[in-house]
N, C-alpha and C positions, 0 to 999 in steps of 0.2 A: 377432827372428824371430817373425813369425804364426805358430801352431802352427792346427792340426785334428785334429779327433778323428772318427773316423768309427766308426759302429755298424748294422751291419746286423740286426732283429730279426727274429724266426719264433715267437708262442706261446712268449715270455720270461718268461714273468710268474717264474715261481720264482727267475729267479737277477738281475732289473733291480734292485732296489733296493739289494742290496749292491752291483750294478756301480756303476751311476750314482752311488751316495752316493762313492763312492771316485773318481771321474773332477772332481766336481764341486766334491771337496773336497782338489785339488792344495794343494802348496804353491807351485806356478804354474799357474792356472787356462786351459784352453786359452783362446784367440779365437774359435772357435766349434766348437760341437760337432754333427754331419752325424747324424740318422738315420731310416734308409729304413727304414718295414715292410714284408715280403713277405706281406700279406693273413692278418694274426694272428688267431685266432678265439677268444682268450681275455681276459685284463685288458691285455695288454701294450702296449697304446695309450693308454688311462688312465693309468698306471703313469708313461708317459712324460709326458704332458699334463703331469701334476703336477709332474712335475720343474721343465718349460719354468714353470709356473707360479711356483713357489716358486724360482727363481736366476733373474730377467728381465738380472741384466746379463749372463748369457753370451748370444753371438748362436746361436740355433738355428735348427737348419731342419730340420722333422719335414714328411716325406712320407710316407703310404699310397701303394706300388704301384701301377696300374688293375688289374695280374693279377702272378700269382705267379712270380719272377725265381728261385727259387732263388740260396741263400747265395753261389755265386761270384759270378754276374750281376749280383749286387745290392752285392755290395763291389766288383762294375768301374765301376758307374756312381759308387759313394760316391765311389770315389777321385780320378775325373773329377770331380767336384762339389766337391771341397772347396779353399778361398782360399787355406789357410795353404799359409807358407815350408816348416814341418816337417808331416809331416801321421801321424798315429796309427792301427792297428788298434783295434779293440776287438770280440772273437765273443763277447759277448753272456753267456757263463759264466765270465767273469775278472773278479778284483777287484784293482785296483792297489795297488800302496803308494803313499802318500802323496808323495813326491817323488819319483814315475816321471819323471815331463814334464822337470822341474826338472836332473834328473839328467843325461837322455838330451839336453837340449837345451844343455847345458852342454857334451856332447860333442861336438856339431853345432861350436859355437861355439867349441871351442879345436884343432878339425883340420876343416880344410876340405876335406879327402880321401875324410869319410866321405860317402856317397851312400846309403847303406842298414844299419843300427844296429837290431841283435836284443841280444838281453839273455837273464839266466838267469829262471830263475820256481820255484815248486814246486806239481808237482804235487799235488791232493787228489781221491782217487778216495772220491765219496761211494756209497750205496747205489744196487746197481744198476748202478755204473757201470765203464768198462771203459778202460784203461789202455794208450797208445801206445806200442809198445815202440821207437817212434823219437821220440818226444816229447823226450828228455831225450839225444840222443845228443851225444858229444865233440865240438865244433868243433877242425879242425885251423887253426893260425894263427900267421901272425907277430907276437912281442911289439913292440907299440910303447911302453906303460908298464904299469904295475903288473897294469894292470884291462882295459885294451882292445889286442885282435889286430886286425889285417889277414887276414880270409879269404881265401885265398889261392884261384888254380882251379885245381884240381886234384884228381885221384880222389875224395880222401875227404872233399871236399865238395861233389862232383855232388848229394847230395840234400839237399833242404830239413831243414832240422836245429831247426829252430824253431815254434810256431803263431803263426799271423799275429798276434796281440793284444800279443806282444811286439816285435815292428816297429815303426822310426819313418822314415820315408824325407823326401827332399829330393822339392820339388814337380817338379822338372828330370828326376827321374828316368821320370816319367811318358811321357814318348817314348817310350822304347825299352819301358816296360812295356806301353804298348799296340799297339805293334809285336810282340812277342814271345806276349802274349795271344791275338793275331789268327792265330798260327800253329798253334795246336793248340785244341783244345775240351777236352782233356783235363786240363790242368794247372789249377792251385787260384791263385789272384790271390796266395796268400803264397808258392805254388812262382815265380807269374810276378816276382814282385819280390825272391826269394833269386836267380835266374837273372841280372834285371837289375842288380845289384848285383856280381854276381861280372864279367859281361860287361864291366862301364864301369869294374871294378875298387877300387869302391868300394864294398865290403860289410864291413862291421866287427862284431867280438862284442864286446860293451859287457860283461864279468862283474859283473854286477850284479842283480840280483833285483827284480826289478821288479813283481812279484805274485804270484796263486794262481791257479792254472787249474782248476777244479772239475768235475769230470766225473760227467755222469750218466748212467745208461742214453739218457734219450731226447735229451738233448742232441745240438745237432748236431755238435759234436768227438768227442764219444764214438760217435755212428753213423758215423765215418770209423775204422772201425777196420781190424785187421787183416783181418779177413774181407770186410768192403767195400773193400780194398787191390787183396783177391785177387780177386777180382767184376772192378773195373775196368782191373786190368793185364792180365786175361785176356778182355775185351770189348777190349781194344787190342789185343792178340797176331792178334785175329779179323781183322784191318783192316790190313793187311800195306801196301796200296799207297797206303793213306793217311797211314803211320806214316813210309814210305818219303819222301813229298812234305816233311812236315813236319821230316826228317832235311836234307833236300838245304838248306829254306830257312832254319836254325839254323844249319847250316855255312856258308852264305851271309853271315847276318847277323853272326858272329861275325871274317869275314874282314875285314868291310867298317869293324868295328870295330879291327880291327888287330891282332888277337889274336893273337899267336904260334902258328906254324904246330903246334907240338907238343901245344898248347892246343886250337888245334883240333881235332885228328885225336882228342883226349880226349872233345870233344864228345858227338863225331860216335859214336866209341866208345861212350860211356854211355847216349847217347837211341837205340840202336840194343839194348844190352843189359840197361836197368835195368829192366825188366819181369820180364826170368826170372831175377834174380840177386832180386830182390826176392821173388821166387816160391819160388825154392829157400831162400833165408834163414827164411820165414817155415812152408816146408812143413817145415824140418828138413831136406832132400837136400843129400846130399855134393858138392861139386863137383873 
């Protein structure tokens, strides 16, 4: 199995060289490793250079933007771009352990069921920085051995439960993610492919620890916070007959995939209510 690693930068410089030392220095080194800058105004293009320089047998492929993509747009084109069989996150403020790739692709390789493979991590909130209180939430799942579930679809894992940087998906899976991406402007490339993995029924938790997610004030995981939560489910709430288009074509999509009608109607249920359930969770209201 080809693997890819894909990385999208923004004005990285603080937190690349521990990434990159740790991506570079697998105990299975990807096939190539993908990363787009979104128009950096700081070292984090040099930063990079030097890596490309100093490890020439990895295959890279560094592009500057012509204009600035914002982080999801920029991981929809990475992921379209990249060759590998297995292909990688990485948001730019995460440090691997040593045999993430190694591990996770081992999983690949001894169940052919999995389509979509998240992992545990720990969090480290450095100064300034600010804490997801759904970062670290329980995957509900079927035991298949010791260490790895089968996500199941169902209620209580309607929501993305993981950051993208701990994902490692099949290149196959890329259909339906950019079909399902196409359908809303809302959703994050890590919610589009926690989605497409539950749909095709191939979404697995790997319990495994695969790194350190480091959060900083300016960081861009950390500016997705609770209060930029509430900002965006409440700019959706505004958009009633768009949110409504987007409900009809998920329930569409989901039929077409076969999905048990009960499953569906859970859908349908959830992308119709998880906006103000997420609202009251977050404001403290009783329901």
């Amino acid at each position: 199995m080809k693997t890819s690693v894909v990385l999208a930068t923004y004005n990285g410089q603080k937190f690349l060289n521990d990434q990159i030392l740790s991506i570079v220095n697998q105990t299975i080194v990807p096939d190539e490793i993908l990363v787009f800058d979104d128009q950096s105004t700081d070292n984090t293009m040099n930063i990079i250079m030097k890596y490309v320089r100093n490890y020439p047998k990895i295959n890279w492929k560094v592009k500057v933007n012509s204009r600035n993509q914002g982080f999801k747009n920029n991981f929809h084109q990475l992921i379209n771009s990249a060759q590998g069989d297995i292909i990688f996150l990485s948001d730019q403020d995460d440090i691997w352990n040593h045999d993430k790739i190694e591990k996770m692709i081992n999983e690949f390789k001894n169940n052919s069921q999995i389509k979509v493979l998240v992992t545990d991590f720990t969090n480290l909130v450095m100064s300034d920085g600010i804490k997801d209180r759904n970062a670290e939430k329980i995957i509900c799942g079927k035991k298949i051995k010791e260490n790895l579930f089968f996500v199941e679809l169902r209620r209580e894992n309607y929501l993305n439960a993981r950051p993208g940087w701990t994902f490692a998906f099949k290149s196959e899976v890329r259909d339906l993610y950019n079909e399902i991406f196409e359908l809303s402007n809302e959703l994050y490339h890590d919610e589009v492919l926690w989605y497409s993995g539950l749909l095709l029924q191939g979404l697995y938790y790997f319990k495994f620890n695969s790194g350190y997610w480091r959060r900083f004030g300016d960081s861009v995981t950390a500016l997705n916070s609770d209060e930029k939560k509430v900002e965006r489910f409440m700019n959706l709430l505004g958009n009633r007959k768009e949110r409504s288009c987007d409900l009809v074509k998920i329930y569409k999509l989901a039929k077409r995939l076969g999905v048990r009608p009960i499953q569906k109607f859970g859908i349908y249920v959830y992308f119709r209510n998880v906006f103000f359930k997420i609202i009251c969770k977050l404001e403290g209201w009783n329901r």
